[in-house]
C-alpha positions as CSV (number, residue, x, y, z in Angstrom):
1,X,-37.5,21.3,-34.1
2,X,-39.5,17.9,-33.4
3,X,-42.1,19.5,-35.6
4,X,-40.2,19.9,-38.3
5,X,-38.9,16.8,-37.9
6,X,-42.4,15.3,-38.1
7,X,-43.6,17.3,-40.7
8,X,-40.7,16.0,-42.6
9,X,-41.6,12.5,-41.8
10,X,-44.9,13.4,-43.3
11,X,-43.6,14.4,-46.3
12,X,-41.4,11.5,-47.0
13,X,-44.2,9.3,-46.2
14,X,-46.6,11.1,-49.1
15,X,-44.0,10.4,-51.6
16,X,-43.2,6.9,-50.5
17,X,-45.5,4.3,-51.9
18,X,-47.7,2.2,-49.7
19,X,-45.4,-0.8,-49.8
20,X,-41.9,1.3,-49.1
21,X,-44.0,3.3,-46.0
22,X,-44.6,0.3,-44.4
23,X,-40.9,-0.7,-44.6
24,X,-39.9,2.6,-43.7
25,X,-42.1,2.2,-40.6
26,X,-40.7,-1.2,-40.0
27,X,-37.5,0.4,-39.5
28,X,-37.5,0.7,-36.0
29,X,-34.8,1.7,-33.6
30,X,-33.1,-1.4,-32.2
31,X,-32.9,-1.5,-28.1
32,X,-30.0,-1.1,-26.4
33,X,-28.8,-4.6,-26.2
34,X,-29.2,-5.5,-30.0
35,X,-27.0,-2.3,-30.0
36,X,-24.3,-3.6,-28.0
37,X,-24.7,-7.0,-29.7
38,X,-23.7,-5.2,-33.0
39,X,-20.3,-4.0,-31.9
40,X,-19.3,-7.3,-30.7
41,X,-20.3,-8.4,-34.4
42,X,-18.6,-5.6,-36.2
43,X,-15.0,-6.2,-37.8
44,X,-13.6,-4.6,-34.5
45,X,-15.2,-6.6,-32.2
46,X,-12.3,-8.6,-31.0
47,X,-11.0,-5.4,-30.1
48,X,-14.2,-5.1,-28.1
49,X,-13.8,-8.8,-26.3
50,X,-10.5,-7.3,-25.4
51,X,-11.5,-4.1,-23.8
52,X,-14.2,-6.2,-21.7
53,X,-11.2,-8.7,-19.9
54,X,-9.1,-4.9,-19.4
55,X,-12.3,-3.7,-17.9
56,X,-12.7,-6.6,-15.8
57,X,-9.1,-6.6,-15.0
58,X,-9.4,-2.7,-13.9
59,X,-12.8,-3.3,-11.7
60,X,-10.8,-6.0,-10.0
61,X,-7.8,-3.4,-9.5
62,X,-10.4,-0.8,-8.5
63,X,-12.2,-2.3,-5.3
64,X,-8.6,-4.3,-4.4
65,X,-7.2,-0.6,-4.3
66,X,-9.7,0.9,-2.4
67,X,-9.8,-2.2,0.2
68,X,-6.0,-1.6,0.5
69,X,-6.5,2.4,0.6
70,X,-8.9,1.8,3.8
71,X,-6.6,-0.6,6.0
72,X,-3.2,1.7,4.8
73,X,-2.0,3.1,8.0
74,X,0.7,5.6,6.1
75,X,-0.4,8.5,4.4
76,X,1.9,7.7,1.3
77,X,0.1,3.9,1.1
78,X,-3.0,5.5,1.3
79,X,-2.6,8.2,-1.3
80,X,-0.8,5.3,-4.0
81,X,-3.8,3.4,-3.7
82,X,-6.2,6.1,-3.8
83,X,-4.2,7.2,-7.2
84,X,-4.6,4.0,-8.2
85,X,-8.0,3.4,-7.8
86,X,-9.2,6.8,-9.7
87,X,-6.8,6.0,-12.4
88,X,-8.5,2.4,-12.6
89,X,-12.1,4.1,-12.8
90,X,-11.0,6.6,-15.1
91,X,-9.9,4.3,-17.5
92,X,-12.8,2.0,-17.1
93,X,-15.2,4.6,-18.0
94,X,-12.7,5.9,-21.4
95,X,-13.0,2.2,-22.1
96,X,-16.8,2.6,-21.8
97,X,-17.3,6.0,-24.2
98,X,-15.8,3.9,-26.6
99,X,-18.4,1.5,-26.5
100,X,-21.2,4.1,-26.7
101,X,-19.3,5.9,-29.3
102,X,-19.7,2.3,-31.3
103,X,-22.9,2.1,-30.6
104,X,-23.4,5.5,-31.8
105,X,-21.3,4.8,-35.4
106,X,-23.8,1.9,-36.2
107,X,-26.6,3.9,-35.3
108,X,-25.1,6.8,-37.6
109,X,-24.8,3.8,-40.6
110,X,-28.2,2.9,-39.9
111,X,-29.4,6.3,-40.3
112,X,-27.5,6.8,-44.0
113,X,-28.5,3.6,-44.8
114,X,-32.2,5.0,-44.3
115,X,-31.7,8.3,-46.3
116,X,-30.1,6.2,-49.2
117,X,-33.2,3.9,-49.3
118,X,-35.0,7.5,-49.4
119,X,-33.8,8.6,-52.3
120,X,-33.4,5.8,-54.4
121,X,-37.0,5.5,-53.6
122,X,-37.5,9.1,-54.8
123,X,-35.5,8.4,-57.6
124,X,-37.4,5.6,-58.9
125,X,-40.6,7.6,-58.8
126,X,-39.0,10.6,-60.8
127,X,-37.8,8.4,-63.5
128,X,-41.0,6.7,-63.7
Protein backbone atom coordinates (compact mmCIF):
# COMPACT_ATOMS: atom_id res chain seq x y z
CA UNK A 1 0.00 0.00 0.00
CA UNK A 2 2.67 2.73 0.98
CA UNK A 3 4.14 2.00 -2.41
CA UNK A 4 1.42 2.67 -4.19
CA UNK A 5 0.88 5.52 -2.34
CA UNK A 6 4.37 6.78 -3.33
CA UNK A 7 4.22 5.89 -6.69
CA UNK A 8 1.19 7.92 -6.89
CA UNK A 9 3.00 10.84 -5.30
CA UNK A 10 5.41 10.34 -8.20
CA UNK A 11 3.01 10.58 -10.62
CA UNK A 12 1.33 13.67 -9.48
CA UNK A 13 4.57 15.30 -9.09
CA UNK A 14 5.56 14.53 -13.08
CA UNK A 15 2.41 16.32 -14.04
CA UNK A 16 2.74 19.20 -11.65
CA UNK A 17 4.92 21.90 -12.84
CA UNK A 18 8.04 22.91 -11.03
CA UNK A 19 6.48 25.89 -9.27
CA UNK A 20 3.04 23.90 -8.03
CA UNK A 21 5.63 20.78 -6.87
CA UNK A 22 7.31 22.84 -4.70
CA UNK A 23 3.95 24.13 -3.15
CA UNK A 24 2.73 20.72 -3.09
CA UNK A 25 5.81 19.84 -1.08
CA UNK A 26 5.36 22.85 1.10
CA UNK A 27 2.29 21.39 2.21
CA UNK A 28 3.30 19.75 5.06
CA UNK A 29 1.41 18.10 7.89
CA UNK A 30 0.90 20.55 10.72
CA UNK A 31 2.09 19.08 14.38
CA UNK A 32 -0.17 18.29 16.87
CA UNK A 33 -0.53 21.49 18.60
CA UNK A 34 -1.22 23.80 15.46
CA UNK A 35 -3.89 20.98 15.20
CA UNK A 36 -5.46 21.60 18.34
CA UNK A 37 -4.98 25.26 17.85
CA UNK A 38 -7.30 24.89 14.78
CA UNK A 39 -10.38 23.61 16.59
CA UNK A 40 -10.31 26.27 19.12
CA UNK A 41 -10.38 28.60 15.91
CA UNK A 42 -13.03 26.87 14.06
CA UNK A 43 -16.74 28.19 14.13
CA UNK A 44 -17.31 25.59 17.05
CA UNK A 45 -14.72 26.43 19.05
CA UNK A 46 -16.60 28.06 21.90
CA UNK A 47 -18.12 24.79 22.08
CA UNK A 48 -14.60 23.55 22.55
CA UNK A 49 -13.67 26.35 25.50
CA UNK A 50 -16.71 24.83 26.99
CA UNK A 51 -15.91 21.19 26.99
CA UNK A 52 -12.33 22.14 28.49
CA UNK A 53 -14.02 23.98 31.93
CA UNK A 54 -16.53 20.37 31.95
CA UNK A 55 -13.36 18.53 31.65
CA UNK A 56 -11.68 20.40 34.23
CA UNK A 57 -14.81 20.39 36.32
CA UNK A 58 -14.87 16.34 35.81
CA UNK A 59 -10.93 15.88 36.70
CA UNK A 60 -11.72 17.80 39.80
CA UNK A 61 -14.81 15.37 40.49
CA UNK A 62 -12.60 12.47 39.55
CA UNK A 63 -9.59 12.52 42.13
CA UNK A 64 -12.26 14.26 44.90
CA UNK A 65 -14.25 10.86 44.27
CA UNK A 66 -11.59 8.66 44.56
CA UNK A 67 -10.10 10.48 47.75
CA UNK A 68 -13.63 10.13 49.28
CA UNK A 69 -13.88 6.36 47.84
CA UNK A 70 -10.51 5.52 49.94
CA UNK A 71 -11.44 7.06 53.43
CA UNK A 72 -15.45 5.60 52.95
CA UNK A 73 -15.77 3.16 55.67
CA UNK A 74 -19.37 1.71 54.22
CA UNK A 75 -19.43 -0.41 51.42
CA UNK A 76 -22.40 1.66 49.86
CA UNK A 77 -20.12 5.10 50.27
CA UNK A 78 -17.47 3.38 48.68
CA UNK A 79 -19.22 1.90 45.68
CA UNK A 80 -21.16 5.69 45.04
CA UNK A 81 -17.97 7.14 44.83
CA UNK A 82 -16.26 4.58 42.86
CA UNK A 83 -19.43 4.90 40.37
CA UNK A 84 -18.81 8.28 40.41
CA UNK A 85 -15.38 8.47 39.62
CA UNK A 86 -15.54 5.92 36.45
CA UNK A 87 -18.48 7.86 35.27
CA UNK A 88 -16.26 11.19 35.63
CA UNK A 89 -13.33 9.45 33.62
CA UNK A 90 -15.59 8.08 31.13
CA UNK A 91 -16.98 11.12 30.26
CA UNK A 92 -13.73 12.99 30.25
CA UNK A 93 -12.21 10.79 27.73
CA UNK A 94 -15.89 10.98 25.28
CA UNK A 95 -15.20 14.68 25.77
CA UNK A 96 -11.60 13.90 24.52
CA UNK A 97 -12.60 11.66 21.16
CA UNK A 98 -14.35 14.62 20.24
CA UNK A 99 -11.42 16.62 20.18
CA UNK A 100 -9.41 14.10 18.05
CA UNK A 101 -12.39 13.54 15.96
CA UNK A 102 -11.91 17.65 15.30
CA UNK A 103 -8.73 17.32 14.73
CA UNK A 104 -9.28 14.57 12.40
CA UNK A 105 -12.27 16.77 10.36
CA UNK A 106 -9.60 19.59 9.67
CA UNK A 107 -7.16 17.26 8.68
CA UNK A 108 -9.87 15.44 6.34
CA UNK A 109 -10.55 19.40 4.78
CA UNK A 110 -7.00 19.74 4.46
CA UNK A 111 -6.63 16.70 2.51
CA UNK A 112 -9.68 17.80 -0.13
CA UNK A 113 -8.39 20.91 -0.13
CA UNK A 114 -5.06 19.27 -1.56
CA UNK A 115 -6.86 16.94 -4.17
CA UNK A 116 -8.86 20.11 -5.46
CA UNK A 117 -5.57 22.13 -5.91
CA UNK A 118 -4.62 18.71 -7.86
CA UNK A 119 -6.95 18.86 -10.28
CA UNK A 120 -7.38 22.28 -11.04
CA UNK A 121 -3.79 22.02 -11.55
CA UNK A 122 -4.38 19.04 -13.95
CA UNK A 123 -7.04 20.94 -15.46
CA UNK A 124 -5.08 23.85 -16.36
CA UNK A 125 -2.48 21.81 -18.05
CA UNK A 126 -5.21 19.87 -20.26
CA UNK A 127 -6.76 23.01 -21.42
CA UNK A 128 -3.56 24.43 -22.18
Amino acid sequence: MKKEMEEIDKMIREALSDQEAQFYEDLNEPPVLQKLGEVYKSQLGWLALVMNVIMLFLAVLAVYSIISLWNASEMLAMIRWAVVSILSVMAIGILKLYFWMQMDKNDIRRELKRIELQIAALLHKLEQ
